[in-house]
CHARMM internal coordinates of N, CA and C (Angstrom, degrees):
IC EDIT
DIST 1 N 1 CA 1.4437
DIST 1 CA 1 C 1.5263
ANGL 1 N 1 CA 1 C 109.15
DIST 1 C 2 N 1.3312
ANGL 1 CA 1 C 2 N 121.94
DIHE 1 N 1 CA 1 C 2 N 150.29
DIST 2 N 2 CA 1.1744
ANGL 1 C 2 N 2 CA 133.05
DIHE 1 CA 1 C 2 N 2 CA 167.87
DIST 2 CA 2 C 1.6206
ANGL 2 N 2 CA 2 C 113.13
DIHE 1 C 2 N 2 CA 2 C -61.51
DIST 2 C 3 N 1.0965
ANGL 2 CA 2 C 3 N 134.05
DIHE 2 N 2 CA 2 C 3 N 139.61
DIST 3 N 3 CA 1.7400
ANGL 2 C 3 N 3 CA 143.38
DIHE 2 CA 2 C 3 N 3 CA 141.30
DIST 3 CA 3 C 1.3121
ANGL 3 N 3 CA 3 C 123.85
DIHE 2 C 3 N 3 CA 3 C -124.59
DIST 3 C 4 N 1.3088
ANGL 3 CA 3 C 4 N 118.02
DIHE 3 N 3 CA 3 C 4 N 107.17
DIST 4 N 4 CA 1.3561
ANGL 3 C 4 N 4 CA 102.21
DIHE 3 CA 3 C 4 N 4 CA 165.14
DIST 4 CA 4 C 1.5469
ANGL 4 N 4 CA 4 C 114.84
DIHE 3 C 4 N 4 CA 4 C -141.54
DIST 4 C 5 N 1.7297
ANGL 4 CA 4 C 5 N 99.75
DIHE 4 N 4 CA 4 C 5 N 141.44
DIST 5 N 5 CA 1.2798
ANGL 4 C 5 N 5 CA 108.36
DIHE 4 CA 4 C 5 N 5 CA -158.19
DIST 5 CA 5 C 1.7883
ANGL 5 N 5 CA 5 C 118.84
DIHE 4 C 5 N 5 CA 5 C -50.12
DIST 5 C 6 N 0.9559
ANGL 5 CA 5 C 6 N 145.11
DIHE 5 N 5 CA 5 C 6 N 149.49
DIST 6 N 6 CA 1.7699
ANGL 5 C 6 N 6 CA 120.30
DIHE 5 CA 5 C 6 N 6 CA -166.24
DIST 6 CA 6 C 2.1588
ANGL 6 N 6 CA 6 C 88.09
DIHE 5 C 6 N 6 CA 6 C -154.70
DIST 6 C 7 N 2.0781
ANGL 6 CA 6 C 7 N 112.60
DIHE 6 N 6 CA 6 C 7 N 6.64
DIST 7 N 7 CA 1.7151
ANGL 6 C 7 N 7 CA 99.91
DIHE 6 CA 6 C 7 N 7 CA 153.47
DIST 7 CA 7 C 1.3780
ANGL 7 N 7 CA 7 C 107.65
DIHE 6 C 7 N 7 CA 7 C -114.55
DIST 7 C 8 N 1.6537
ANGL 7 CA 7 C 8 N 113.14
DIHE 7 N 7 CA 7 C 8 N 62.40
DIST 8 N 8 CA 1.5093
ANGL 7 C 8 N 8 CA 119.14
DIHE 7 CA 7 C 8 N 8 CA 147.00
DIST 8 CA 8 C 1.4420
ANGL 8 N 8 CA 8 C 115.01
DIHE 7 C 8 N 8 CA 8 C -43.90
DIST 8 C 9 N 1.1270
ANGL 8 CA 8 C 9 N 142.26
DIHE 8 N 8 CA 8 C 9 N 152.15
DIST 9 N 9 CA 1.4296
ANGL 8 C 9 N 9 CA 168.70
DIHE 8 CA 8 C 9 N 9 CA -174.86
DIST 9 CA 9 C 1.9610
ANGL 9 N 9 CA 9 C 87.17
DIHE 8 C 9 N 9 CA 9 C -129.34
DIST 9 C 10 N 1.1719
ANGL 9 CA 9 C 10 N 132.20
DIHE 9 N 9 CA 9 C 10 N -12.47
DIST 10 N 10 CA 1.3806
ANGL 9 C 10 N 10 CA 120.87
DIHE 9 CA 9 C 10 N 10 CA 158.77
DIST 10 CA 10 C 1.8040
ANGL 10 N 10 CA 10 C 116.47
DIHE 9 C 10 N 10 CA 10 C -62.90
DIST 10 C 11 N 1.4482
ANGL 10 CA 10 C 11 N 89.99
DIHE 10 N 10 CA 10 C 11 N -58.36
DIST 11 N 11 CA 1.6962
ANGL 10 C 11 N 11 CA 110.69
DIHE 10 CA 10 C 11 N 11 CA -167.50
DIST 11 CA 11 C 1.6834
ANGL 11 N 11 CA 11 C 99.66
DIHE 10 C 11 N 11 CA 11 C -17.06
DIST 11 C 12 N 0.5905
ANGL 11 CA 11 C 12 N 129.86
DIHE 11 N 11 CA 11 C 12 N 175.77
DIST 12 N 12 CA 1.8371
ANGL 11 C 12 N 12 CA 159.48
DIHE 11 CA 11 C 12 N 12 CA 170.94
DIST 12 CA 12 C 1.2954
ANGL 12 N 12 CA 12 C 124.23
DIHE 11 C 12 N 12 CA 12 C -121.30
DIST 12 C 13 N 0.9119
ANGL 12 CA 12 C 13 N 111.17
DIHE 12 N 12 CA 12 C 13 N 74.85
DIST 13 N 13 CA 1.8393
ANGL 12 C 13 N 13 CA 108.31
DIHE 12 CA 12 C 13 N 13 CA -179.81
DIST 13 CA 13 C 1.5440
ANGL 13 N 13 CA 13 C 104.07
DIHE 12 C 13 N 13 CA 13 C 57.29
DIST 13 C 14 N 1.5001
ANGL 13 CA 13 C 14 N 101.75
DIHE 13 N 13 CA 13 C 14 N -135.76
DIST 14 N 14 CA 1.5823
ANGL 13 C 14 N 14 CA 113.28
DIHE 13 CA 13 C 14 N 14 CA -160.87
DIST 14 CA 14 C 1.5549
ANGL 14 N 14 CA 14 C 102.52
DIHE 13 C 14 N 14 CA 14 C -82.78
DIST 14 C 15 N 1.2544
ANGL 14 CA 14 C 15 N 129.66
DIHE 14 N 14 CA 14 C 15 N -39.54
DIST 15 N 15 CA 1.7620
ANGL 14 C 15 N 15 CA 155.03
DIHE 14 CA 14 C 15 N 15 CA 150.08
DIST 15 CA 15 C 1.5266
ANGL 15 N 15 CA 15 C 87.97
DIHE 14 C 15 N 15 CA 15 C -9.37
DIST 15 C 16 N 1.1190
ANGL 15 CA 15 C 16 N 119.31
DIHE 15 N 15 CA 15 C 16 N -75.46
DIST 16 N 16 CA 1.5320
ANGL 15 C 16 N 16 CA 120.58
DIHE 15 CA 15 C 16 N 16 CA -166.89
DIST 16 CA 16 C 1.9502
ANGL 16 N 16 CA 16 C 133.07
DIHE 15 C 16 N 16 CA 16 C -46.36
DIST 16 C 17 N 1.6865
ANGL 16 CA 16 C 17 N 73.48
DIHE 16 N 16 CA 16 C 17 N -55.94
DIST 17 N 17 CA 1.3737
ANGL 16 C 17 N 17 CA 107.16
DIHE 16 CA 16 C 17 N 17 CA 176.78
DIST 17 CA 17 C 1.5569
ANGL 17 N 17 CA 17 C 107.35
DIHE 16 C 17 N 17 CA 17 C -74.92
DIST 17 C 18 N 1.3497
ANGL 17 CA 17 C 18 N 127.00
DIHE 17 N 17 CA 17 C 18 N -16.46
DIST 18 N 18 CA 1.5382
ANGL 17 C 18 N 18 CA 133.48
DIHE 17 CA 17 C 18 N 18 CA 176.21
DIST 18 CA 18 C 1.8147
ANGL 18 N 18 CA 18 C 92.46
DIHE 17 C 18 N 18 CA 18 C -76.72
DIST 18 C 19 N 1.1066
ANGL 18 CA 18 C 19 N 113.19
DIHE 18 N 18 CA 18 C 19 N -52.14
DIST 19 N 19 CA 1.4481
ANGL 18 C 19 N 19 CA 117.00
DIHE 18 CA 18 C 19 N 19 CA -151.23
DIST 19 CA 19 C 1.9249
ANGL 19 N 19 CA 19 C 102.73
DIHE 18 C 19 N 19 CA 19 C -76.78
DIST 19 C 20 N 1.3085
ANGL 19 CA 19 C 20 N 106.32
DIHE 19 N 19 CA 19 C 20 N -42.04
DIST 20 N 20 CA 1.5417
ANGL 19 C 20 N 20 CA 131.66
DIHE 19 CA 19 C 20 N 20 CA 161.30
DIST 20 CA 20 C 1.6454
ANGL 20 N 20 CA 20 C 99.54
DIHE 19 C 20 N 20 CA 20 C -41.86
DIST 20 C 21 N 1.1904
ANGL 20 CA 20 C 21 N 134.81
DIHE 20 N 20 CA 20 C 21 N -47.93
DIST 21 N 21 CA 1.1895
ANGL 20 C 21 N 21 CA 136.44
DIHE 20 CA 20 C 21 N 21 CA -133.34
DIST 21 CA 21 C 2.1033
ANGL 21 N 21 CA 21 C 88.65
DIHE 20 C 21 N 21 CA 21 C -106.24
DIST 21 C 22 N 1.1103
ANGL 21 CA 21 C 22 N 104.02
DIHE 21 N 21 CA 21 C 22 N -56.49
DIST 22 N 22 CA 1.7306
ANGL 21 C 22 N 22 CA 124.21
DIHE 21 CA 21 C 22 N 22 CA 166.83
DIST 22 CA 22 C 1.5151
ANGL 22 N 22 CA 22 C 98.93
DIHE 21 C 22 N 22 CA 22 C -39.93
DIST 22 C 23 N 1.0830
ANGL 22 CA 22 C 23 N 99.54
DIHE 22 N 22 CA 22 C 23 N -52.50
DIST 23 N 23 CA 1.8339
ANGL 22 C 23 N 23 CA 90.19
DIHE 22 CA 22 C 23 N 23 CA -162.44
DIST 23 CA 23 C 1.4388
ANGL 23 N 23 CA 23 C 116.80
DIHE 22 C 23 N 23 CA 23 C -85.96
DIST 23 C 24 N 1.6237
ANGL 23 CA 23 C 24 N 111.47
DIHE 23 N 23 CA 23 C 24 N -2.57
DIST 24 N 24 CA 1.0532
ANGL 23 C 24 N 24 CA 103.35
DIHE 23 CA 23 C 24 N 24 CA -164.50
DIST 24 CA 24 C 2.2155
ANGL 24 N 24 CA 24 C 93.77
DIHE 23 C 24 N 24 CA 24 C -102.38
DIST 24 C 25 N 1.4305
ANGL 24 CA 24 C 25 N 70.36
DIHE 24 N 24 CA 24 C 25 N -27.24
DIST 25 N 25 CA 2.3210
ANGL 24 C 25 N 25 CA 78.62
DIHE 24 CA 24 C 25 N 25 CA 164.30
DIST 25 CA 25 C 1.2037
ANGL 25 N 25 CA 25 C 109.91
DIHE 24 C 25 N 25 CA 25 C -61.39
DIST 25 C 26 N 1.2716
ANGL 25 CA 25 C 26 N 121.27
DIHE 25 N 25 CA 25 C 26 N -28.60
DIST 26 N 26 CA 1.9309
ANGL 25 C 26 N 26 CA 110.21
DIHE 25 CA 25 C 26 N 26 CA -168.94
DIST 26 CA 26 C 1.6166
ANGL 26 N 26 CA 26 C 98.03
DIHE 25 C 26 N 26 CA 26 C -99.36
DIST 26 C 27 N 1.0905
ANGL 26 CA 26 C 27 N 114.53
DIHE 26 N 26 CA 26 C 27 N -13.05
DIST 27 N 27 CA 1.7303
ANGL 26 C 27 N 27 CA 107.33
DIHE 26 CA 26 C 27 N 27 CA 172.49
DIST 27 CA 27 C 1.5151
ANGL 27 N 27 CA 27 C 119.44
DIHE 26 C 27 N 27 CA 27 C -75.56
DIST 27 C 28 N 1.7735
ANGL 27 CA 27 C 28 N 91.64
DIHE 27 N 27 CA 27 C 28 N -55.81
DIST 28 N 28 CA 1.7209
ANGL 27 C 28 N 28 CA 88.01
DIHE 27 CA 27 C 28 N 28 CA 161.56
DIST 28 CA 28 C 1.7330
ANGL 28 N 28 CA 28 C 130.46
DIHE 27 C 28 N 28 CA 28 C -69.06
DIST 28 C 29 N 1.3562
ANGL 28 CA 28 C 29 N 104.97
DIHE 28 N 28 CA 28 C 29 N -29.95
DIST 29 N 29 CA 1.7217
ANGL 28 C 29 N 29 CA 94.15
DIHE 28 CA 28 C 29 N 29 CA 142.28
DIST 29 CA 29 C 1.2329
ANGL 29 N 29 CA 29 C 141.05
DIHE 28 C 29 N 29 CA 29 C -28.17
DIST 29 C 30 N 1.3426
ANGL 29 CA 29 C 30 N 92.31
DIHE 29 N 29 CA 29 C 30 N -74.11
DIST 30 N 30 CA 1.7643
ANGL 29 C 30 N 30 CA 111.83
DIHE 29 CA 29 C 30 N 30 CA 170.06
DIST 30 CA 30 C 1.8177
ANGL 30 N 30 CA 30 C 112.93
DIHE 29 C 30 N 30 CA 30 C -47.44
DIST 30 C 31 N 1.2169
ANGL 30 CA 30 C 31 N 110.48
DIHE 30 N 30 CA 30 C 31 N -70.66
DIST 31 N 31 CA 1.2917
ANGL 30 C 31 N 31 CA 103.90
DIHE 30 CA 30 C 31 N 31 CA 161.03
DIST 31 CA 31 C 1.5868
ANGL 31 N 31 CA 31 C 125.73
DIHE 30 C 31 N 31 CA 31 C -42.29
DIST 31 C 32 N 0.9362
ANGL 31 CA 31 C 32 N 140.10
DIHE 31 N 31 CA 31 C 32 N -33.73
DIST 32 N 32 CA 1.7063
ANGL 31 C 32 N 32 CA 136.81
DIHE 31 CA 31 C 32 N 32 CA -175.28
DIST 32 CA 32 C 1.4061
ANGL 32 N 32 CA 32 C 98.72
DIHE 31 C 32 N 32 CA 32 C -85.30
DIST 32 C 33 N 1.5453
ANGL 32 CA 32 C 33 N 108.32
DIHE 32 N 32 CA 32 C 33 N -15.94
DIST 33 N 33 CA 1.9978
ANGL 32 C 33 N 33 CA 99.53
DIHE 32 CA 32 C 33 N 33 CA -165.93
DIST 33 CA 33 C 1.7389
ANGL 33 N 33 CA 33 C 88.10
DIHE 32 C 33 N 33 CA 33 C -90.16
DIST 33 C 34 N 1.6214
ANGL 33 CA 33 C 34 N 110.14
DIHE 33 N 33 CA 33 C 34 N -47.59
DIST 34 N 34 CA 1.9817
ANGL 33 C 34 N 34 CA 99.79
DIHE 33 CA 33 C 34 N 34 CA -172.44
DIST 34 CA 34 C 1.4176
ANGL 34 N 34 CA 34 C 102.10
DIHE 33 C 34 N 34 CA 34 C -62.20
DIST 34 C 35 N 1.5847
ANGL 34 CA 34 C 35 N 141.88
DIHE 34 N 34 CA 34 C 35 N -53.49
DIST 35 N 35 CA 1.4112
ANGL 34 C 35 N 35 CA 132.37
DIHE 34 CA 34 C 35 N 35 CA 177.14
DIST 35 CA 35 C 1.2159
ANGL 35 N 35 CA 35 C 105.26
DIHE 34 C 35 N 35 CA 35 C -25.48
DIST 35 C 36 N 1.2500
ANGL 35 CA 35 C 36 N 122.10
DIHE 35 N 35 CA 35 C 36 N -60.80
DIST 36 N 36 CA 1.8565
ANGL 35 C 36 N 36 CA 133.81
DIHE 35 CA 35 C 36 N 36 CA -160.38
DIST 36 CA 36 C 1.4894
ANGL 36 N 36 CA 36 C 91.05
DIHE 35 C 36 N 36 CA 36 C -58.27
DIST 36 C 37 N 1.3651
ANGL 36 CA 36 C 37 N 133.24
DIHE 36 N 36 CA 36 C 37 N -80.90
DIST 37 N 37 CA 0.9018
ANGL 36 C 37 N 37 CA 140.56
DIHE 36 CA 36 C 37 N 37 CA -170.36
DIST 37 CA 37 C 1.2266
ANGL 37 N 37 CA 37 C 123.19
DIHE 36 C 37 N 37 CA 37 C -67.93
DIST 37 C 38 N 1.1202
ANGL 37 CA 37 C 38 N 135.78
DIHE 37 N 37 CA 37 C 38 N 17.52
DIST 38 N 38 CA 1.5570
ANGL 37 C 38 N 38 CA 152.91
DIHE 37 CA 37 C 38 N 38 CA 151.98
DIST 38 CA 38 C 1.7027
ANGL 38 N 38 CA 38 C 113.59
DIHE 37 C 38 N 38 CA 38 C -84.93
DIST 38 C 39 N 1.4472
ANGL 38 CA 38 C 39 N 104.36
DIHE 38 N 38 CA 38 C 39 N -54.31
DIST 39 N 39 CA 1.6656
ANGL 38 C 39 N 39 CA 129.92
DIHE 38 CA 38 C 39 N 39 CA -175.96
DIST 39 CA 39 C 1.7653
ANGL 39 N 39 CA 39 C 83.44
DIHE 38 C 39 N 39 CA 39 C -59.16
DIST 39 C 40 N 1.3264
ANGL 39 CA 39 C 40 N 103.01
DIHE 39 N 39 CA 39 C 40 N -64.30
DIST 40 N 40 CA 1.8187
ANGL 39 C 40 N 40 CA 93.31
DIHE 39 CA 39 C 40 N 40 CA -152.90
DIST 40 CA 40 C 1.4781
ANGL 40 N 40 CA 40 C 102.55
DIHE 39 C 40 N 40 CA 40 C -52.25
DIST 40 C 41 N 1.2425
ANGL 40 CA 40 C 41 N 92.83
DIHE 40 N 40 CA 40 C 41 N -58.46
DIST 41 N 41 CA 1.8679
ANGL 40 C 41 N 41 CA 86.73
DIHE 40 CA 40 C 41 N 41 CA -172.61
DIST 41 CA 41 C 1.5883
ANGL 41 N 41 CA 41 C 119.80
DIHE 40 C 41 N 41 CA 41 C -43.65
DIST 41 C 42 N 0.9136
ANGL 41 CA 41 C 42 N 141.38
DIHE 41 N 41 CA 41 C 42 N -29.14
DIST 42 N 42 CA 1.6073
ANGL 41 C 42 N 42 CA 144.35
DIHE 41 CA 41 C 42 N 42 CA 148.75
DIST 42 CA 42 C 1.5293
ANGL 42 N 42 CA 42 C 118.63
DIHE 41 C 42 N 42 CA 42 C -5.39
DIST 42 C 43 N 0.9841
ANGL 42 CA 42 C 43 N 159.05
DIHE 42 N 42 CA 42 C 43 N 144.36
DIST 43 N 43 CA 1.2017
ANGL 42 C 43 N 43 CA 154.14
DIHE 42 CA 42 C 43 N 43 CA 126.92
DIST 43 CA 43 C 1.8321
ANGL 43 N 43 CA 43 C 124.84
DIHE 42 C 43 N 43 CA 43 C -65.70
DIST 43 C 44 N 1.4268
ANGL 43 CA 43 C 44 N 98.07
DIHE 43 N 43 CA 43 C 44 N 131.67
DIST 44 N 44 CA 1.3662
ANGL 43 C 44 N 44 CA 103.87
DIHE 43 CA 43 C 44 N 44 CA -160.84
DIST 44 CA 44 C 1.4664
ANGL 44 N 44 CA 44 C 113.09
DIHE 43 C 44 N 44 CA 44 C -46.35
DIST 44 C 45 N 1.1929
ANGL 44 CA 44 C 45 N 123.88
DIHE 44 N 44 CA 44 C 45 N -4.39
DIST 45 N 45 CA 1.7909
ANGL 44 C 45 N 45 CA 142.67
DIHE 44 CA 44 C 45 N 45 CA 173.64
DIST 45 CA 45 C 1.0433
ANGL 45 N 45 CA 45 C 79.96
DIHE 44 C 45 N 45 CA 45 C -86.94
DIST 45 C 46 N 1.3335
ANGL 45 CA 45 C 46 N 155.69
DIHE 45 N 45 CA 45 C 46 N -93.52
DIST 46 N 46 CA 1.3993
ANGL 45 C 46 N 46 CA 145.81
DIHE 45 CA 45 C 46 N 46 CA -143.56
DIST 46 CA 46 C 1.6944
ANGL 46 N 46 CA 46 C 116.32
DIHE 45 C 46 N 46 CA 46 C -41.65
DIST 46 C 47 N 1.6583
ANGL 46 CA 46 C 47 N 87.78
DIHE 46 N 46 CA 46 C 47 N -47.65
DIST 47 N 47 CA 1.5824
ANGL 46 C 47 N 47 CA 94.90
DIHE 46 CA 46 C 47 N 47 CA -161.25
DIST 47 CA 47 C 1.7355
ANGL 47 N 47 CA 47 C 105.37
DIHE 46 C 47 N 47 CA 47 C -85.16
DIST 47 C 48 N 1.6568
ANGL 47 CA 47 C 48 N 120.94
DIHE 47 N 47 CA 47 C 48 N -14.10
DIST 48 N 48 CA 1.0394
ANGL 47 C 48 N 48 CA 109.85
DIHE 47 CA 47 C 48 N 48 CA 156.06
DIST 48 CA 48 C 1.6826
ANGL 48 N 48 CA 48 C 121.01
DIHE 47 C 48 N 48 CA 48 C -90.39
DIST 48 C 49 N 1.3613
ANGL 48 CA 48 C 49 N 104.77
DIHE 48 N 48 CA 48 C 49 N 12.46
DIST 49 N 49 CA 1.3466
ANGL 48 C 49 N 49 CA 88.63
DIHE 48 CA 48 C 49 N 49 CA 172.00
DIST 49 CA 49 C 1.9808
ANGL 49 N 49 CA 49 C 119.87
DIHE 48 C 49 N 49 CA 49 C -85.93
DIST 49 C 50 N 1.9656
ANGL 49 CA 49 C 50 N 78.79
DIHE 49 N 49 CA 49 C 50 N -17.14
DIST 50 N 50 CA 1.6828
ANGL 49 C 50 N 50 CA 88.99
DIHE 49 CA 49 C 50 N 50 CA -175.44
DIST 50 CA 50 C 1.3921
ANGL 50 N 50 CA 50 C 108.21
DIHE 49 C 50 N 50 CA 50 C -110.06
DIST 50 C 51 N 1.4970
ANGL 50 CA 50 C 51 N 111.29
DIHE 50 N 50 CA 50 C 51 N 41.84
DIST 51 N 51 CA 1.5247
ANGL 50 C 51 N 51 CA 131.63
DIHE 50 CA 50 C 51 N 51 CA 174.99
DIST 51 CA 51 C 1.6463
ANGL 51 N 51 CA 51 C 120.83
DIHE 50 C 51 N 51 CA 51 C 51.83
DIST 51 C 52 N 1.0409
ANGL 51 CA 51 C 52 N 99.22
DIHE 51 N 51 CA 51 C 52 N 25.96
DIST 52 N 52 CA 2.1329
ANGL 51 C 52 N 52 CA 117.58
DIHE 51 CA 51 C 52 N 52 CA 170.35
DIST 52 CA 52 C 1.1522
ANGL 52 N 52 CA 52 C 96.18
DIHE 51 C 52 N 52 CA 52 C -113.59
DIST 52 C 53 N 1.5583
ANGL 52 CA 52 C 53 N 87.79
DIHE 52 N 52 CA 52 C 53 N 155.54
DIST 53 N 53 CA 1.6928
ANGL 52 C 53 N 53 CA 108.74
DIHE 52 CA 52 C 53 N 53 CA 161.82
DIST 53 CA 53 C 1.6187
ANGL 53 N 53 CA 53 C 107.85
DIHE 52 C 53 N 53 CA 53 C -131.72
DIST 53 C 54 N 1.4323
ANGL 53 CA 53 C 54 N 110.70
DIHE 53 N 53 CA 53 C 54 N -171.87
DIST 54 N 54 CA 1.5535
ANGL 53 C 54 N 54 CA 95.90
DIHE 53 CA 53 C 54 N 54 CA -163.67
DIST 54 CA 54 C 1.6255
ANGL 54 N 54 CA 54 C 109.36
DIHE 53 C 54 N 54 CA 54 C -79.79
DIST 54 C 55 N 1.1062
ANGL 54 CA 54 C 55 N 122.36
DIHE 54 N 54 CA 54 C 55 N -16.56
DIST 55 N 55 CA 1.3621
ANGL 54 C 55 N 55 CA 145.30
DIHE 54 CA 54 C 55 N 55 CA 163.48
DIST 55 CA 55 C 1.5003
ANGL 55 N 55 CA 55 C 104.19
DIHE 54 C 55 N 55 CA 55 C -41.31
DIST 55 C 56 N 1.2596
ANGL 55 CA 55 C 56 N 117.13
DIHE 55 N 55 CA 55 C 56 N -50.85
DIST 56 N 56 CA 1.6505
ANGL 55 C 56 N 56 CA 126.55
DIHE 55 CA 55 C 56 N 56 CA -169.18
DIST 56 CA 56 C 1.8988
ANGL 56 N 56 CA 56 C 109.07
DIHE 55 C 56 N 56 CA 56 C -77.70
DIST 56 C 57 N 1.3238
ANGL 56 CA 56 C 57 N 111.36
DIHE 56 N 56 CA 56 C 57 N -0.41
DIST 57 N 57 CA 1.3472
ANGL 56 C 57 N 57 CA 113.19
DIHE 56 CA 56 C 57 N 57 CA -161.00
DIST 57 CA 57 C 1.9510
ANGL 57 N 57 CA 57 C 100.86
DIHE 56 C 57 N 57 CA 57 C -69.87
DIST 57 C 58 N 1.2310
ANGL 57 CA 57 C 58 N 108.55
DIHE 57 N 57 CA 57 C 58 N -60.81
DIST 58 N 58 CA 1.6736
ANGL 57 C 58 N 58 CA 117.77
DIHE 57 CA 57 C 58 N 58 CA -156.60
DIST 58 CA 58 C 1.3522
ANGL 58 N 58 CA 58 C 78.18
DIHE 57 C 58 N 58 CA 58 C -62.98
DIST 58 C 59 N 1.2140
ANGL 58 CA 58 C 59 N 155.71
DIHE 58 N 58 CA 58 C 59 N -80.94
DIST 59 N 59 CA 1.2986
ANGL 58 C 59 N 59 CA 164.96
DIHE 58 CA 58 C 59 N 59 CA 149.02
DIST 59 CA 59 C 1.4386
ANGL 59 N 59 CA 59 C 107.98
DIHE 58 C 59 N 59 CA 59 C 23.28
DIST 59 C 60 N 1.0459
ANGL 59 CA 59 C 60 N 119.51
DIHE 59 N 59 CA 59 C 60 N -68.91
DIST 60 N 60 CA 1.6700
ANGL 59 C 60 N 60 CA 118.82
DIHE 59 CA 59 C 60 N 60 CA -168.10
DIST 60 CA 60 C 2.1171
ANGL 60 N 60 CA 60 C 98.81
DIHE 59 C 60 N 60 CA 60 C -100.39
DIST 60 C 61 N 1.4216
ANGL 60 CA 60 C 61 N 128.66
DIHE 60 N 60 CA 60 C 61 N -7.66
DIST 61 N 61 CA 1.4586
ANGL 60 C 61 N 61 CA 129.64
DIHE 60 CA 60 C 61 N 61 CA 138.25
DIST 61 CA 61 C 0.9104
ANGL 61 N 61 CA 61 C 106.56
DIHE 60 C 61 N 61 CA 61 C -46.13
DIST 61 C 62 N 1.1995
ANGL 61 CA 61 C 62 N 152.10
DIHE 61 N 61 CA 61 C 62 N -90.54
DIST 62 N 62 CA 1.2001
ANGL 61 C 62 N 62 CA 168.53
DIHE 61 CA 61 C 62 N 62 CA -112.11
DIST 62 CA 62 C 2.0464
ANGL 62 N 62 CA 62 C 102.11
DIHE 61 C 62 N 62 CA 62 C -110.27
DIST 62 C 63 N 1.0678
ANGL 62 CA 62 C 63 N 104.28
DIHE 62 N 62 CA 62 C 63 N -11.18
DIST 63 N 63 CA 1.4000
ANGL 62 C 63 N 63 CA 86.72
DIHE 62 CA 62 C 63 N 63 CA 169.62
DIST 63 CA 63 C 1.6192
ANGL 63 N 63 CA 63 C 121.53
DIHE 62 C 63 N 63 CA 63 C 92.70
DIST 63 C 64 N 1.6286
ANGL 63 CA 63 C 64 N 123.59
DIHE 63 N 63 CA 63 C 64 N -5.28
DIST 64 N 64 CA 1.0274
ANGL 63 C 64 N 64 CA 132.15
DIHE 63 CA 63 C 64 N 64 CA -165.64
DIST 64 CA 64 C 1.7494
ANGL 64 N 64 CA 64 C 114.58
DIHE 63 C 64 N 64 CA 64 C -83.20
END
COOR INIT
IC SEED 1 N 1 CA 1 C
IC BUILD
C-alpha cells in the first residue's frame, strides 16, 4: 500500500497541500490498478476459492 506523509510543517500554504493531495490520488490509483490486476490474473478456481468471482473484481479494487 501506498503512505505518504501529507502533516509536513514543510508544505507551503495551499501549494503544498495541493501537491500532498495529487500524490496521494495517484497512489490510491496505483493501488486500485495492481488489486485489479492481481484479481484478474487468478483463475476463476482461485477466485472462487477466495469467495469472488470476476464480477466482484472493480468492486473489491476500488474498495467497495
Amino acid at each position: 500500500m501506498t503512505t505518504i506523509e501529507t502533516n509536513r510543517s514543510v508544505a507551503v500554504g495551499g501549494v503544498g497541500n495541493i501537491v500532498a493531495h495529487i500524490i496521494s490520488l495517484l497512489g490510491a490509483w496505483n493501488d486500485t490498478r495492481v488489486t485489479r490486476r492481481e484479481l484478474s490474473r487468478l483463475s476463476d478456481r482461485e477466485l472462487d476459492d477466495i469467495g469472488l468471482c470476476r464480477g466482484d473484481i472493480e468492486r473489491i479494487a476500488r474498495g467497495f
